[in-house]
C-alpha positions as a Python dict, from the first residue, in 0.01 Angstrom:
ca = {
    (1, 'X'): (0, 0, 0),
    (2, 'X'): (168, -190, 300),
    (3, 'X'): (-23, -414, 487),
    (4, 'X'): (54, -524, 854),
    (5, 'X'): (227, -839, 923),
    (6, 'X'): (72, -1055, 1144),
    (7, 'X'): (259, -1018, 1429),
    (8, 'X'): (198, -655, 1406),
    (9, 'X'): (-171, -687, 1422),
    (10, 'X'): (-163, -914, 1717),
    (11, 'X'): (18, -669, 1901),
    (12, 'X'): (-240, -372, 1835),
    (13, 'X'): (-509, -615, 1894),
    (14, 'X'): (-350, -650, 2266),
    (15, 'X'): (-289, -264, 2308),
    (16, 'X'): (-618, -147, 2208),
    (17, 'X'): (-951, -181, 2340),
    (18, 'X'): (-1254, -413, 2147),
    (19, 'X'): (-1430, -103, 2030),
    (20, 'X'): (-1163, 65, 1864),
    (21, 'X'): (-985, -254, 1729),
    (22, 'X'): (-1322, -337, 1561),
    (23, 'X'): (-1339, 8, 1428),
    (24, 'X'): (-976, 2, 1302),
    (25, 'X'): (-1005, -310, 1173),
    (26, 'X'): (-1319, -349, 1006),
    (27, 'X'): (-1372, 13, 891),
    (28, 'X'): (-1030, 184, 917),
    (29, 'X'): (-839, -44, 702),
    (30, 'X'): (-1071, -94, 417),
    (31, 'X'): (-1144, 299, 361),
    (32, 'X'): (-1020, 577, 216),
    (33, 'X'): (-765, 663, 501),
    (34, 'X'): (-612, 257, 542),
    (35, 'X'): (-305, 345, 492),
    (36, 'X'): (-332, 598, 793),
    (37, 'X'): (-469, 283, 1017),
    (38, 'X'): (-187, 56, 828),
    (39, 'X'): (98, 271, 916),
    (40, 'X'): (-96, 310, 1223),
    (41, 'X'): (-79, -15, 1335),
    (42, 'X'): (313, -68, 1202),
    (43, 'X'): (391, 185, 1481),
    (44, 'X'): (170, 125, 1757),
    (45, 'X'): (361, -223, 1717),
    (46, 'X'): (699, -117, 1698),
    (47, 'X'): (652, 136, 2006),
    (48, 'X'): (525, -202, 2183),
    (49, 'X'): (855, -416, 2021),
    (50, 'X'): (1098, -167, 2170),
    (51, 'X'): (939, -31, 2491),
    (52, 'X'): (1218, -114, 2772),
    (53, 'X'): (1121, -373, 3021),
    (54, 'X'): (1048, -377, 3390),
    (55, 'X'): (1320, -169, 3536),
    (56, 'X'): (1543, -86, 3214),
    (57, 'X'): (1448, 338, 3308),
    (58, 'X'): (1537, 247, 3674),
    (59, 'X'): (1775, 553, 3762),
    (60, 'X'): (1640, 800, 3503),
    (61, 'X'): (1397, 895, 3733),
    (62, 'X'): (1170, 1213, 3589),
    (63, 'X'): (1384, 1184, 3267),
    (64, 'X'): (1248, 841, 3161),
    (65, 'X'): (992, 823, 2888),
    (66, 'X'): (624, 781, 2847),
    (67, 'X'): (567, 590, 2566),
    (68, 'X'): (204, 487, 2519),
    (69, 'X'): (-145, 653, 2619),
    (70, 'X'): (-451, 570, 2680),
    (71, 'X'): (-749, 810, 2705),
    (72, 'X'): (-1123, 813, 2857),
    (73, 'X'): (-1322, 1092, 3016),
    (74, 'X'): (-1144, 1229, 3278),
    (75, 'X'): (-868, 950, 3294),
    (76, 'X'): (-547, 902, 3158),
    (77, 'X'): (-296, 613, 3112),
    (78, 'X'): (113, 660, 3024),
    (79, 'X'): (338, 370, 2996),
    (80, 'X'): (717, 348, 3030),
    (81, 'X'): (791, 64, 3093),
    (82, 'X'): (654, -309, 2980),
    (83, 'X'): (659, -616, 3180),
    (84, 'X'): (891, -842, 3070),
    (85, 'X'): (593, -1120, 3121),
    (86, 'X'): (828, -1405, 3328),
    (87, 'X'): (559, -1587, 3369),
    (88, 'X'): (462, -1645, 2970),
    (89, 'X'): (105, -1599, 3040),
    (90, 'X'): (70, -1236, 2850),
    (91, 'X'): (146, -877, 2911),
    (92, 'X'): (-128, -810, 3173),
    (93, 'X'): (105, -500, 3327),
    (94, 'X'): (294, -232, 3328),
    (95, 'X'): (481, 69, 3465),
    (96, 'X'): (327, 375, 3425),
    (97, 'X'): (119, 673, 3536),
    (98, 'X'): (-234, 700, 3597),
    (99, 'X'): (-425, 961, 3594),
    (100, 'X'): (-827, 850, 3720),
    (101, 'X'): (-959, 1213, 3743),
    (102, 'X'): (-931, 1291, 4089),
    (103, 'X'): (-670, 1577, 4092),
    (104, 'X'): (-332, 1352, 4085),
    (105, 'X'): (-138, 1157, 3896),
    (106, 'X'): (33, 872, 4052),
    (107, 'X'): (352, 641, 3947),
    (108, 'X'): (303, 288, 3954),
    (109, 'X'): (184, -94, 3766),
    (110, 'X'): (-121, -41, 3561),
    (111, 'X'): (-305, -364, 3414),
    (112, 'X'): (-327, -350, 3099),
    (113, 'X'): (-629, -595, 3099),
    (114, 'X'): (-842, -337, 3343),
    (115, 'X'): (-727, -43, 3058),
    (116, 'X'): (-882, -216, 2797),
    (117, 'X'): (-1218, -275, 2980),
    (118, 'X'): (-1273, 34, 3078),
    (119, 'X'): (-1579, 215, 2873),
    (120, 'X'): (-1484, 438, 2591),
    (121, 'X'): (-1084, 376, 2652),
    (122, 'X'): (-856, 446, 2338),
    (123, 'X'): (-517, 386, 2294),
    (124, 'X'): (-380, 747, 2178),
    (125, 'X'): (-260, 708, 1786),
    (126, 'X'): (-130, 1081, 1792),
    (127, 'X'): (97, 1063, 2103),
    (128, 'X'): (423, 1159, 2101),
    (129, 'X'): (674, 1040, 2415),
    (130, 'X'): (696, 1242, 2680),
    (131, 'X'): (935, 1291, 2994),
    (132, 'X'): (757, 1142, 3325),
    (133, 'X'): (851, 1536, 3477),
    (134, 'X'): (632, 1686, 3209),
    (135, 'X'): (314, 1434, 3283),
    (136, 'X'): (348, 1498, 3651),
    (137, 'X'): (395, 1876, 3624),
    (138, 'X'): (57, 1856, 3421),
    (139, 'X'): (-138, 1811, 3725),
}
């Protein structure tokens, strides 16, 4: 069984909320289905490694792809792009859509920090990338 580095898990531990790192962590990896949440993790971090930075989809316009998701309730999170964190202080944002359950989804910086304190958020193991067009024709 592979285990992940360490790097890897401090990357998921960024990208997903307390709750569901705990439960990953603490219960997912020492079960029956850990190398599920191993593998898991490997790609949640390699998504993260490879994501383009702040403006490197500029000009593919509806063509440019989501690559994370977050879920909660009626809300929904897509990222495209990463920041490319000039400051050195963390990832705290990026460019996405957003999706709060009021009947539109809107383009624009999400922080990343507010995602992961919002009740009952997950980060969305299953998704696969999608085009920006298809998210916003989803309306």
């Amino acid at each position: 069984m592979s285990k992940p580095t360490v790097s890897e898990m401090a990357i998921f531990k960024t990208l997903t909320p307390a709750g569901q790192y705990a439960a990953v962590v603490l219960d997912g990896l020492r079960g029956e289905e850990r190398q599920f949440f191993a593998d898991t993790i490997e790609k949640m971090a390699g998504i993260w490694a490879n994501m383009p930075k702040t403006y490197e989809t500029e000009g593919q316009g509806q063509e440019a792809l989501a690559r994370l998701h977050w879920f909660t309730g009626g809300c929904d999170w897509w990222l495209v792009e990463k920041d490319s964190d000039p400051d050195g202080e963390g990832q705290i944002q990026a460019f996405g859509i957003a999706d709060l359950g009021m009947g539109f989804r809107e383009l624009g910086y999400i922080n990343l920090v507010e995602i992961l304190d919002v009740d009952g958020a997950e980060l969305d193991f299953h998704f696969t990338p999608v085009t920006v067009g298809e998210i916003l024709k989803g309306e």
